[in-house]
Structure formats: structure tokens, C-alpha cells
MARFIKE-291228 format. One record per residue: residue in three letters; x, y, z of N, C-alpha, C in turn. Coordinates in pm, whole numbers, plus 50000, padded with zeros to 5 digits. Layout:
<pts>
ALAXYZXYZXYZ;...
</pts>
This chain:
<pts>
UNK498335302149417497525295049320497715280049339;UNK496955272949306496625255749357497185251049241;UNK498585244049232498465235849114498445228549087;UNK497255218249162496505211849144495045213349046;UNK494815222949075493795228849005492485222949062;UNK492345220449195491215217049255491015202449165;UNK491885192949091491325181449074490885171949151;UNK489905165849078489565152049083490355138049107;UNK490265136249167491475115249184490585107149100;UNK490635104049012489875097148916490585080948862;UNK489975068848870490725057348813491985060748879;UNK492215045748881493545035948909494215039148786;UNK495555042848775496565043548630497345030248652;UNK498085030548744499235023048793499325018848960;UNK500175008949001500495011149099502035003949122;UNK502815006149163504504999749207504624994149326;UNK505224985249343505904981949467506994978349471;UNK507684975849566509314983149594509504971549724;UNK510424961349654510754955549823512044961749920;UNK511734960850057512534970650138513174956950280;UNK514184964850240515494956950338514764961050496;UNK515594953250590514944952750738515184966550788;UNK515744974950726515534989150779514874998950701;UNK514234993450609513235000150545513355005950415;UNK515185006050385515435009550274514915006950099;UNK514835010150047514045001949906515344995749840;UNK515084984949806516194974949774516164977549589;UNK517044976949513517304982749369517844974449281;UNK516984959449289518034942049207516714943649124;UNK517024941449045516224937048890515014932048946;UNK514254924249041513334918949085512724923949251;UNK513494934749267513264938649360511734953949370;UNK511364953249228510534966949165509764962649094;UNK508194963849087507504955348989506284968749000;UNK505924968348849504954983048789503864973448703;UNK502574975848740501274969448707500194979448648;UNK499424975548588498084984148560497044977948586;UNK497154961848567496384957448612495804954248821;UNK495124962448853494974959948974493454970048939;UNK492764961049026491264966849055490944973749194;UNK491674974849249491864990349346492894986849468;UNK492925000849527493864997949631493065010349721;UNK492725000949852492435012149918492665010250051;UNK492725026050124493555025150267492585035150352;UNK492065033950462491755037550570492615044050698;UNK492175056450743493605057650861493105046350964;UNK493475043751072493105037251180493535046751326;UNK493015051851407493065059951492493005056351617;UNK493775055351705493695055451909492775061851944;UNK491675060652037491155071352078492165075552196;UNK491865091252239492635093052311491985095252444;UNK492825095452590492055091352672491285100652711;UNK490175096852813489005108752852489065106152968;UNK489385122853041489185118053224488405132853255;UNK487295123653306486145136253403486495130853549;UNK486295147353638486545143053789485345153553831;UNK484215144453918483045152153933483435155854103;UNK482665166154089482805174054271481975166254351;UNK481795165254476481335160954546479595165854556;UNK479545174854445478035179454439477645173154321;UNK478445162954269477785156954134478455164354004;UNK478435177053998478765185453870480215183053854;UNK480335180853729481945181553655482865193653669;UNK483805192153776484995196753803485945200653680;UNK486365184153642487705180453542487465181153427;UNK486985182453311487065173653212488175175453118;UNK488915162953014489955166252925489605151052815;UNK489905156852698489795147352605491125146052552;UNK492015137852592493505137952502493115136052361;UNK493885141352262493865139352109493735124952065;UNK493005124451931492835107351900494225108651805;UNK495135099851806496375100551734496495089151662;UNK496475094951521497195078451443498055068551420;UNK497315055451442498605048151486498415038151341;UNK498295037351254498845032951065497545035950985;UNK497815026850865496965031850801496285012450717;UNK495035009550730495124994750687494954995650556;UNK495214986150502495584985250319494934978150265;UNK494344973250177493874964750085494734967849945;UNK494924960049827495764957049745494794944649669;UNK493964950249560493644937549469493734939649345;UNK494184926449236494694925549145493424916049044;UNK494024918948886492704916248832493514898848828;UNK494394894748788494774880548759495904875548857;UNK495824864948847496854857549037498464860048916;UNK498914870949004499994875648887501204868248987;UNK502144861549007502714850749073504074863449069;UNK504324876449026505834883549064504794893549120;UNK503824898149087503754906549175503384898949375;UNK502344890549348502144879049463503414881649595;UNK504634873349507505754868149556506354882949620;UNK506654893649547507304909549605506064910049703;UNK504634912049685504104918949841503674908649947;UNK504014894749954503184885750032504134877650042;UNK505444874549999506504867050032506404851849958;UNK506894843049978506794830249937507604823849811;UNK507394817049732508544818549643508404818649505;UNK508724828249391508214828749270508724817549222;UNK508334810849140508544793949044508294802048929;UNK509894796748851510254802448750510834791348672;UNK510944793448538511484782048462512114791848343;UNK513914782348290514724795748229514424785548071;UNK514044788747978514044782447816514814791947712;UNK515714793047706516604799747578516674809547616;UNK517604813247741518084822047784517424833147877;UNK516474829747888514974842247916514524830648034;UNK514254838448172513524831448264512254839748262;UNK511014827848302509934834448301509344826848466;UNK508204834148501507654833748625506444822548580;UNK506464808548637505164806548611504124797648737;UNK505094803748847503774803848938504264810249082;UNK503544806449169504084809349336503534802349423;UNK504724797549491504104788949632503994799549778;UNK503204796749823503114806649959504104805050053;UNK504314811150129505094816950303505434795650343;UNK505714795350381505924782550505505204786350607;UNK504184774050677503614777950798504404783250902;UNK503924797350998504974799751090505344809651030;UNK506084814550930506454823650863505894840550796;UNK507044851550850505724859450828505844862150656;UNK504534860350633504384860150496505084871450407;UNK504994887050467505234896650408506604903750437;UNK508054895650507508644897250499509554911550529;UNK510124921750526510464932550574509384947450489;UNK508294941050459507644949750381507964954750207;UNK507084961750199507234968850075506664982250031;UNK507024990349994506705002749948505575003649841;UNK504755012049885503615011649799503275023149732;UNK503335027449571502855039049473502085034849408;UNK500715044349356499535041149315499745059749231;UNK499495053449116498585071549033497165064949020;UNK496785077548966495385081148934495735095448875;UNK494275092248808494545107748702493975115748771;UNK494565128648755494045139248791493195149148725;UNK491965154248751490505157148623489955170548661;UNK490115177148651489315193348632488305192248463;UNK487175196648521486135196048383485785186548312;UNK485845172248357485925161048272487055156848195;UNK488505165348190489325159548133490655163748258;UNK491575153648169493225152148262493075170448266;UNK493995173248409494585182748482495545187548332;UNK495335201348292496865206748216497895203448317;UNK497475210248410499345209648552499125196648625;UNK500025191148631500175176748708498765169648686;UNK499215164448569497795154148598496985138748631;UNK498235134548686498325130448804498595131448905;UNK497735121149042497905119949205499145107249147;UNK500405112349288500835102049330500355097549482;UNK500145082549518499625079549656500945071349698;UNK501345077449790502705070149836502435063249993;UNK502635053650016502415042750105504135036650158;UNK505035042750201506445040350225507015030150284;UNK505835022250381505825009150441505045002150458;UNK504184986750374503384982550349503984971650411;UNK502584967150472503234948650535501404943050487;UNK501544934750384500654929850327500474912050287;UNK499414905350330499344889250296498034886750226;UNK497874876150159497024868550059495774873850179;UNK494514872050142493544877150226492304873450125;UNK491074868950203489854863850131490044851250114;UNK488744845850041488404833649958489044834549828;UNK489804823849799490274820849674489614810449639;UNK489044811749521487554805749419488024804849292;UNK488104791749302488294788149143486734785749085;UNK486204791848969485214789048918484314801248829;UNK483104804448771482934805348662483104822448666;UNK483904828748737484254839648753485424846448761;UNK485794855548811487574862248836487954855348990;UNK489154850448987489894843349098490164854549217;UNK489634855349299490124869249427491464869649435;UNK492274881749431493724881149445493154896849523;UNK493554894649674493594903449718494494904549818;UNK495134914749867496024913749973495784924950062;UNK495984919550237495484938350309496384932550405;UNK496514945850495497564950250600497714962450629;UNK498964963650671499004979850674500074987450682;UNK499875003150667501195007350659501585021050753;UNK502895025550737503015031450835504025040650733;UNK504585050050780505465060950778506965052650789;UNK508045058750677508865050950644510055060950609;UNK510825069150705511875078650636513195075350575;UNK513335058650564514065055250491513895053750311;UNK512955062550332511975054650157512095069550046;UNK512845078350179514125089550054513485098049940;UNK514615094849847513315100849721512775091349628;UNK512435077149697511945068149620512375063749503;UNK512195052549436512805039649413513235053049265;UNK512645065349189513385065949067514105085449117;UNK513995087149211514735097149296513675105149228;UNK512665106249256511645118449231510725123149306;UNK510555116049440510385120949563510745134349653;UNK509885141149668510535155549735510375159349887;UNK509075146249939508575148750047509175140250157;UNK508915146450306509075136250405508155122950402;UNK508495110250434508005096350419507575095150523;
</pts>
């Protein structure tokens, strides 16, 4: 039996990101984990090799050889956009440095400067989780009703026109990701699958 229940992926709920040490591990410091709702989608494409093709014709013209090696995937590209230029989430997937100011004990975030030229912006990556609800009949799934979308190694930078003016500011970020078996059972140990 499916218990899934043949749902639907419906709406963005959430999405997390997770910054990860140079071996891929997910790093676990107070600022190292940041959980949003606000983001206006995230979406990923596989990207595929073709694989090679060799025909060997006979000396009468007609095809002898033919073989198509498998097309094999080599990542997956990412996009990542957000509804407001949120300066902690920014700083965790695109690097650079959060500007913070501390007033009665409480530091708050109130902006971000980008990468240094030269520099790679996105740093040893970051781990990427996204829900969405899950919908049989027009309403949430009884059994699991949510998708988790797990993305284990994200390497992501600022991307587009940034437009100040009588509209929403683009905060978008793309790149891509790959397969990550250091990324375990994820950042709250509830992970069951290979990464």
C-alpha cells in the first residue's frame, strides 16, 4: 500500500538551509541553520551527460556497430528565491558578511555585504530542505502530509537583476547541487535515507 496516498506536491510550506564544513558535514552553531516560509519557490532541474554514440558502417554503407552509452547525471541546477532581501538567510547560502548591530543584549541582523571580488561567494556549500504539502482530494494527505525535498549539497550565488523600484526587489539565488553522504540524518536526526 502507498503511503503516500498517490499525493499531490502542492505549495511551498518551508524551506531550511544548513551550512556545511569543507567535507560536507552540516555544521550545528546557533547561526549555522536558518528556517523560512517566506520564499517564492525553489526549483531544480536534473542536468544530464549525454552519453557517447558510436556507429561503425560496413564497407557496403549499412550499419555494422551501433551503441548508445547511457545519458548519466552529472547534478542537479537550483534556483532559490525569496520574497524580501532577508540579509541571514542571503549571508548562510551566498556567503559574504551578515552586518549586525547588538542593543540591550540581543544582536540583530541588519544588513549584508557581498563575497570580496575573487572570492567564491558560496563558500563550502549548504544543505537544502524544502516541504510542501501533501493533497489527496483537495485536502492535506491523512498519512504524511507532507513532501520533504532534500538537496544535501547546494553551492548557490546572488543571480539576476536587482531593482530597486515600484515593485518586489529580486532576491534570487541558483547553482547547483549534488549528492552529499556526509549530510547523515540531517541537521534534526530525522533523515532515514542515503544522501
Amino acid at each position: 500500500m502507498a503511503t503516500q496516498q498517490y499525493a499531490a506536491s502542492v505549495q511551498g510550506v518551508a524551506v531550511r538551509v544548513t551550512r556545511l564544513d569543507a567535507a560536507g558535514n552540516l555544521l550545528t552553531g546557533a547561526t549555522d541553520s536558518y528556517t523560512t516560509s517566506s520564499f517564492t519557490r525553489v526549483s531544480f532541474t536534473p542536468e544530464y551527460e549525454d552519453g557517447d554514440e558510436i556507429t561503425e558502417k560496413a564497407a557496403n554503407g549499412t550499419i555494422c556497430v551501433s551503441y548508445k552509452a547511457p545519458d548519466t547525471l552529472k547534478r542537479v541546477t537550483m534556483e532559490i528565491a525569496i520574497c524580501e532581501p532577508d540579509p541571514e538567510f542571503t549571508a548562510l547560502v551566498s556567503g559574504g558578511i551578515l552586518l549586525t548591530e547588538t542593543s540591550g543584549g540581543s544582536t540583530m541582523a541588519m544588513g549584508w555585504a557581498s563575497a570580496q571580488v575573487g572570492e567564491d561567494p558560496s563558500g563550502n556549500g549548504v544543505a537544502v530542505e524544502v516541504w510542501s504539502y501533501a493533497v489527496v482530494n483537495g485536502k492535506k494527505a491523512a498519512t504524511n502530509p507532507y513532501y520533504q525535498w532534500v538537496f544535501p549539497y547546494v553551492k548557490v550565488r546572488q543571480s539576476g537583476d536587482r531593482v530597486i523600484e515600484n515593485g518586489l526587489l529580486a532576491n534570487t539565488f541558483e547553482g547547483f547541487g549534488l549528492g552529499n553522504s556526509s549530510f547523515d540524518t540531517g541537521p534534526d536526526g530525522r533523515w532515514r535515507w542515503p544522501a
